[in-house]
Every structure is written in structure tokens, then in C-alpha cells.
MISEKOL-693658 format. One record per residue (C-alpha): residue number from 0; x, y negated, z negated; residue in three letters. Coordinates in nm, 2 decimals. Layout:
<atoms>
+-----+--------+--------+--------+-----+
:   n :      x :      y :      z : res :
+-----+--------+--------+--------+-----+
: NUM :      X :      Y :      Z : ALA :
...
+-----+--------+--------+--------+-----+
</atoms>
This chain:
<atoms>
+-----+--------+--------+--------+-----+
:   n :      x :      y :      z : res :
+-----+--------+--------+--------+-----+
:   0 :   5.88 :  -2.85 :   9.11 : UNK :
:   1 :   5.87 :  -3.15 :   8.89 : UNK :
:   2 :   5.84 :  -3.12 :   8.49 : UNK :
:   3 :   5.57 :  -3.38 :   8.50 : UNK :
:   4 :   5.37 :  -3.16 :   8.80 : UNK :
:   5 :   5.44 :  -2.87 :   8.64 : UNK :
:   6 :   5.42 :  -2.91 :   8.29 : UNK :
:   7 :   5.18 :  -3.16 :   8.21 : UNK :
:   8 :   4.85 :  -3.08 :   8.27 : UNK :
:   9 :   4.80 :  -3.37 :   8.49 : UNK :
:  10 :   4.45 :  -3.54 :   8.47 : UNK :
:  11 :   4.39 :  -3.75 :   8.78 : UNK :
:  12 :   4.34 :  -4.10 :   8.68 : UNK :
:  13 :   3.96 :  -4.21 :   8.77 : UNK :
:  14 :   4.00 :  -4.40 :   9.13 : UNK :
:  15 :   3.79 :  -4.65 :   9.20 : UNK :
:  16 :   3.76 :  -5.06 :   9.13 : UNK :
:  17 :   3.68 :  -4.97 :   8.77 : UNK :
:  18 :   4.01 :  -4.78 :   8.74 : UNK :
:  19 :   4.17 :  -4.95 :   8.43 : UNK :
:  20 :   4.57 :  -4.98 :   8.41 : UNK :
:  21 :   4.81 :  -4.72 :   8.34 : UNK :
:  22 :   4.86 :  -4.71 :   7.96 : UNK :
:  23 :   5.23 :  -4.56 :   7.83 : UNK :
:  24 :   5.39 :  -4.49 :   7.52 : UNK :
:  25 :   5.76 :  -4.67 :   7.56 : UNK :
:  26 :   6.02 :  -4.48 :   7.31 : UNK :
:  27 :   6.40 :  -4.43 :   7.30 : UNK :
:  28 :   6.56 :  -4.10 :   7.44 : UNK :
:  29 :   6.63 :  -3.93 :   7.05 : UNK :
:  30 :   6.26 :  -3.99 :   6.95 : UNK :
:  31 :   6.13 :  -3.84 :   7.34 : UNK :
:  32 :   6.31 :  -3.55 :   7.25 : UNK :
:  33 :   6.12 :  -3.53 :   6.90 : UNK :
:  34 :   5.80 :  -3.63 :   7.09 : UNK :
:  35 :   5.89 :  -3.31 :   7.39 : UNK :
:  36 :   6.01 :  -3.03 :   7.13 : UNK :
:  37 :   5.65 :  -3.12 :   6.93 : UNK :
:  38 :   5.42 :  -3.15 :   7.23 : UNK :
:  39 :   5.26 :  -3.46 :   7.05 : UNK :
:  40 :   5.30 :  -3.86 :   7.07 : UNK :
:  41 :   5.22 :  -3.85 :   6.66 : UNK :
:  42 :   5.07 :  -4.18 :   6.51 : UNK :
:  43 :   5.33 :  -4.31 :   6.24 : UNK :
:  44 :   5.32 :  -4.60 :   6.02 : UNK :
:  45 :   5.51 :  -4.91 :   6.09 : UNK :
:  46 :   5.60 :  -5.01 :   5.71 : UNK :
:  47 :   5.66 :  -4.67 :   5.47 : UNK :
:  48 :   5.61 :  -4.94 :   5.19 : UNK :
:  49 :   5.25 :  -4.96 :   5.24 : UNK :
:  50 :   5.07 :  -4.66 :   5.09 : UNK :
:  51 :   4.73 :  -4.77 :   5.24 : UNK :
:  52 :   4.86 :  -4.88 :   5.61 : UNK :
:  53 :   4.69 :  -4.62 :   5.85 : UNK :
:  54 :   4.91 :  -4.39 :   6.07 : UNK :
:  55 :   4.86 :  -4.50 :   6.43 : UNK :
:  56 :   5.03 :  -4.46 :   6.80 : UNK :
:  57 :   5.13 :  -4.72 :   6.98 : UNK :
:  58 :   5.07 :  -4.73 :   7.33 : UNK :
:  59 :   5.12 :  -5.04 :   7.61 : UNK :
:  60 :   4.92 :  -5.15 :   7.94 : UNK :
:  61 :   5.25 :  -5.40 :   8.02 : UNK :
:  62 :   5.37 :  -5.19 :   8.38 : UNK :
:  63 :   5.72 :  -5.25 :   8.28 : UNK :
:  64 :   5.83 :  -5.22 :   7.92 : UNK :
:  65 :   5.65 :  -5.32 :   7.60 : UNK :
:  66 :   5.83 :  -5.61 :   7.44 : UNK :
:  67 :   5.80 :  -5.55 :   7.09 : UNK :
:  68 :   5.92 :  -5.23 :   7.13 : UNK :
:  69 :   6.29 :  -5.29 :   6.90 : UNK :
:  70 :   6.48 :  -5.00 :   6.82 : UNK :
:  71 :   6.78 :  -5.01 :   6.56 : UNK :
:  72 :   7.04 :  -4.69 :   6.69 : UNK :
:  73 :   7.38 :  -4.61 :   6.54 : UNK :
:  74 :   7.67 :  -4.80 :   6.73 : UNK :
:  75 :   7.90 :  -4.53 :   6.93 : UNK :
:  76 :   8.24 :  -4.64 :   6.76 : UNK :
:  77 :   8.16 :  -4.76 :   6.42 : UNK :
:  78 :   7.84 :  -4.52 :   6.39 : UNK :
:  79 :   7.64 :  -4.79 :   6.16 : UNK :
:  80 :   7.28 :  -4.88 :   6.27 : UNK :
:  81 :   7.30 :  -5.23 :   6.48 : UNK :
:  82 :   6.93 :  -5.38 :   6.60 : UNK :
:  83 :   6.67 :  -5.34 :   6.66 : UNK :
:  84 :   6.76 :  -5.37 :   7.01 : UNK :
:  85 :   6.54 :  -5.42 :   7.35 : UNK :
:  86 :   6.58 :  -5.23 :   7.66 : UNK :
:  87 :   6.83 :  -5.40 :   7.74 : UNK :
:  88 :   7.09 :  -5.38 :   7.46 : UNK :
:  89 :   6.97 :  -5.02 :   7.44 : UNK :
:  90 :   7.06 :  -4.92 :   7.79 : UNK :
:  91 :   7.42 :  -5.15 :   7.71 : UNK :
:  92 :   7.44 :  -4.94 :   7.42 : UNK :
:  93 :   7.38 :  -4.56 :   7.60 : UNK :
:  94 :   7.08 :  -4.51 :   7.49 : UNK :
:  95 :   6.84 :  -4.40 :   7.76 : UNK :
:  96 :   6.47 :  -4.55 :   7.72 : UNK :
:  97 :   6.14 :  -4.34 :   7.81 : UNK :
:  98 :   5.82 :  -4.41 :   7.88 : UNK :
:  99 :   5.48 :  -4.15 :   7.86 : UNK :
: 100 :   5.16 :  -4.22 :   8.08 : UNK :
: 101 :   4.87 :  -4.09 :   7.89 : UNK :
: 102 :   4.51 :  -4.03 :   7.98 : UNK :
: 103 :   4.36 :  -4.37 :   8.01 : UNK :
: 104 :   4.02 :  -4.20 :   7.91 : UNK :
: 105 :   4.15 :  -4.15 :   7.52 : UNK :
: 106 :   3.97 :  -4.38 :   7.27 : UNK :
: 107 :   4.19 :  -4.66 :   7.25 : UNK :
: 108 :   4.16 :  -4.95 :   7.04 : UNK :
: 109 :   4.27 :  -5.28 :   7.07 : UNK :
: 110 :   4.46 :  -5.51 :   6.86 : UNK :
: 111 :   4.15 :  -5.67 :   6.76 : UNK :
: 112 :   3.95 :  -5.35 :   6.70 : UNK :
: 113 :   4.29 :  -5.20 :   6.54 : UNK :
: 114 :   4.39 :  -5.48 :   6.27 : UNK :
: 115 :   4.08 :  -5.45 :   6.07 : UNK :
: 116 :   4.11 :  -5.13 :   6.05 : UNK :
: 117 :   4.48 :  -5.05 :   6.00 : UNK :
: 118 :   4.48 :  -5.13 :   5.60 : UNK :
: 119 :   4.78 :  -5.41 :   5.63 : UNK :
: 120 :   4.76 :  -5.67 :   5.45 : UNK :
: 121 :   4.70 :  -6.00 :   5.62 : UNK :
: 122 :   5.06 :  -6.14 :   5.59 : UNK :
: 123 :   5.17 :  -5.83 :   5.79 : UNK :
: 124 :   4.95 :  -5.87 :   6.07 : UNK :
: 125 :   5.02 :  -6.22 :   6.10 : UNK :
: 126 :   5.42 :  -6.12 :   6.08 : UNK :
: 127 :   5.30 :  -5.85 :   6.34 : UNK :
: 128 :   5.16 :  -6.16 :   6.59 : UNK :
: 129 :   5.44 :  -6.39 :   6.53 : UNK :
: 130 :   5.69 :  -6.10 :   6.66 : UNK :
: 131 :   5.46 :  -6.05 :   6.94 : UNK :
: 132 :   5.50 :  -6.43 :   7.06 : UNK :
: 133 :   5.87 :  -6.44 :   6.99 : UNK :
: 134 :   5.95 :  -6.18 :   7.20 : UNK :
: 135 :   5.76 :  -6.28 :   7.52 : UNK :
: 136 :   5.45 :  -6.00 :   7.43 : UNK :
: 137 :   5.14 :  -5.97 :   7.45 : UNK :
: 138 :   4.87 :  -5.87 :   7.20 : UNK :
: 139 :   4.61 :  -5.81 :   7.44 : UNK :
: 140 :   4.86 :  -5.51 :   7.62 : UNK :
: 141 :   4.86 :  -5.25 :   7.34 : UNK :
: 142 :   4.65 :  -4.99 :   7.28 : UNK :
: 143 :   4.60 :  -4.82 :   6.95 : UNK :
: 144 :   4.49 :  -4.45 :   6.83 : UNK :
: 145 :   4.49 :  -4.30 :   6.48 : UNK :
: 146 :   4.53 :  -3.92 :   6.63 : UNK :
: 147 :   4.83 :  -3.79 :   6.80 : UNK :
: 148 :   4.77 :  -3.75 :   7.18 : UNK :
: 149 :   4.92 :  -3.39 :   7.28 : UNK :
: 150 :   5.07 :  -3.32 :   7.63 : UNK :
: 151 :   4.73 :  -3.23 :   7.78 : UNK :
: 152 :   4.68 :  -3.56 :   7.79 : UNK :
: 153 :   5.03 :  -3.69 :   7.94 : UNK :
: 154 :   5.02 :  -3.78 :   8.30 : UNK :
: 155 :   5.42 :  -3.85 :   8.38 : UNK :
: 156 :   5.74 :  -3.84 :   8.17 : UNK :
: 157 :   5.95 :  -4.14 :   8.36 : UNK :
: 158 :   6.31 :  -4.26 :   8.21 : UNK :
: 159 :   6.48 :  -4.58 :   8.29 : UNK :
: 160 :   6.77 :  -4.58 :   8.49 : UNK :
: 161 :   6.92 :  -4.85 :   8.72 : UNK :
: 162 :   6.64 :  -5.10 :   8.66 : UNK :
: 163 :   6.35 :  -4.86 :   8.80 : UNK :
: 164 :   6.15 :  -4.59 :   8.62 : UNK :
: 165 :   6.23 :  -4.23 :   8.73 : UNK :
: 166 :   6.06 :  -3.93 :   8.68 : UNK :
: 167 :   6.17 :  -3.70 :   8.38 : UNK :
: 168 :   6.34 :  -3.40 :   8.60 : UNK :
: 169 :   6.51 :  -3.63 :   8.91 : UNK :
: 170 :   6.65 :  -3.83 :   8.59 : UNK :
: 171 :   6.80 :  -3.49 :   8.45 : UNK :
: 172 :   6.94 :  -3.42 :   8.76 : UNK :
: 173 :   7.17 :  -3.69 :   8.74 : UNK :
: 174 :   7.22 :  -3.75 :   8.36 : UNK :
: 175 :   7.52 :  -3.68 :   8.18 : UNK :
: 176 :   7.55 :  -3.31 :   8.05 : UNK :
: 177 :   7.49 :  -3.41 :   7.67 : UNK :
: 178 :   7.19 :  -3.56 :   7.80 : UNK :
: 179 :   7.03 :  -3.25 :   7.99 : UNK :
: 180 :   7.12 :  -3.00 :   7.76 : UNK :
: 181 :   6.94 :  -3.18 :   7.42 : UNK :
: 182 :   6.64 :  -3.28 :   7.69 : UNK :
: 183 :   6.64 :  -2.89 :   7.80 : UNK :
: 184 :   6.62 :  -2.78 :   7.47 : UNK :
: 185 :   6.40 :  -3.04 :   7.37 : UNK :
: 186 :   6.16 :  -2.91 :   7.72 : UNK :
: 187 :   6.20 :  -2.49 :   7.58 : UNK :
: 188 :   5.87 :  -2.31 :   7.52 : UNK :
: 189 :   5.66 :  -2.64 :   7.63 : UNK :
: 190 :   5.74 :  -2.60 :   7.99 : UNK :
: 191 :   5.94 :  -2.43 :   8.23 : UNK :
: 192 :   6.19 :  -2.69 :   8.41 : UNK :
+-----+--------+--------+--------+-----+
</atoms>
């Protein structure tokens, strides 16, 4: 059986023309790990140097991969933080890239609706926007919330492999050893793989 049929507690999407797109939380392998062993995606802050920023998750309607998502990772030989790094350099790099579909039916929020209420200061979000345009993304793809979203409302765990996203388990069956054992204890006592 699949992790993501048998652990999540799948929600079937609402059918129909007014079905909205898939919305997914796009991470790197360590912090999917974090985000398994804790059940939760858990809304973080962006800048720890603003006290009165708002914790929030960050979620994407792109199908693909969010571009603004840029992680920095520790190099395999030298071991000092290079990035942050796209998909791409990160995949280069060995670091496997993950993606959660959540319940489209959470209360998202927009950029729009977001911004006002994130408590950054306006030079921030207009650093925030000219990231977005430098890196090919767009504003009017994410999705905000300022409450973690727990497991109950994951739909599929999906890694990416071989330029196509695979599902969590067939992924494991294939990844190096290192890999599956940190993602199997990462998956002990949520679900049974």
C-alpha cells in the first residue's frame, strides 16, 4: 500500500468545473523529514530579525515547483552552507526536493490578503516582490496560512526524481539507503510504511 493511501487521511479533492488547482507546500528532503516526524507543515517566519513579522506557511498553486523557493544546504566536501539554491542546484547538489498536496478547502490567503497582514515592513515586501520577478515567479501562485496544516489535511507526499514527481513510498523504494532509513524514521508512529 502506498504511504500517501495509507497514511494520509486522504480528502478527495471537490470534482467539478469549480475544482480549484492543487495547492503544495515545496521543501527540501532534511526539512520533509522535520515536517513527517511532527505531523505538521508549521508556519515560520521568513526574517528572525523582525519581532512583529507573523509566523505563516507557505504554500504554491505553480504544478511544478515554486520558484522562490531557495534553499542554502551545507556543500558535501567542504561542509560550509553554499545558496540558496533552486531545484536544480539542489538535486546537483544531492539533496532530494519534496513537495506536500494539502486540502485545497484550508483558508488560504493570498499575497494580497497576506501582506497587510504579515507585520513586514514595507521595504520587505517590496524586497519580497522584486525576488518573486527575478526568479521567473509569480505572486498570484502562493497561498498563505498563519496555522500549521497537520497530516489530516495532506493529500500526497511526492519527491522529485528524474525530472517527474513520484510518490513518497515508490521514491523510497529506490533511494539510496541513507535516504530510506532517516525517511523511515522520520515516517515511525505517524504511519505504517
Amino acid at each position: 500500500m502506498k504511504v500517501t493511501k495509507c497514511l494520509l487521511n486522504k480528502k478527495e479533492p471537490t470534482a467539478g468545473k469549480n475544482a480549484g488547482p492543487k495547492i503544495w507546500h515545496y521543501t527540501i528532503w532534511p526539512n520533509l523529514l522535520s515536517i513527517l516526524d511532527e505531523k505538521e507543515i508549521k508556519p515560520l517566519t521568513l526574517f528572525s530579525r523582525l519581532p512583529e513579522e507573523m509566523p505563516s506557511a507557505w504554500f504554491s498553486i505553480h504544478p511544478d515547483w515554486e520558484l522562490t523557493v531557495r534553499k542554502s544546504i551545507p556543500d558535501p566536501v567542504s561542509g560550509e552552507m553554499v545558496g540558496p539554491l533552486g531545484r536544480k542546484a539542489l538535486v546537483r547538489m544531492g539533496c532530494p526536493v519534496a513537495r506536500i498536496q494539502v486540502d485545497p478547502e484550508l483558508p488560504f490567503g493570498s499575497w494580497t490578503r497576506y501582506s497587510p497582514l504579515s507585520g513586514l515592513p514595507k521595504y520587505v515586501k517590496r524586497k519580497i516582490k522584486n525576488q518573486a520577478k527575478r526568479f521567473g515567479a509569480r505572486r498570484g501562485d502562493w497561498r498563505v496560512l498563519f496555522a500549521p496544516v497537520s497530516s489530516e489535511n495532506w493529500m500526497a507526499v511526492e519527491v522529485y526524481q528524474d525530472k517527474n514527481w513520484i510518490d513518497l513510498e515508490d521514491f523510497l523504494q529506490d533511494a539510496e539507503p541513507e535516504l530510506t532509513r532517516e525517511a523511515k524514521k522520520a515516517l515511525a508512529g505517524v504511519w505504517a510504511v
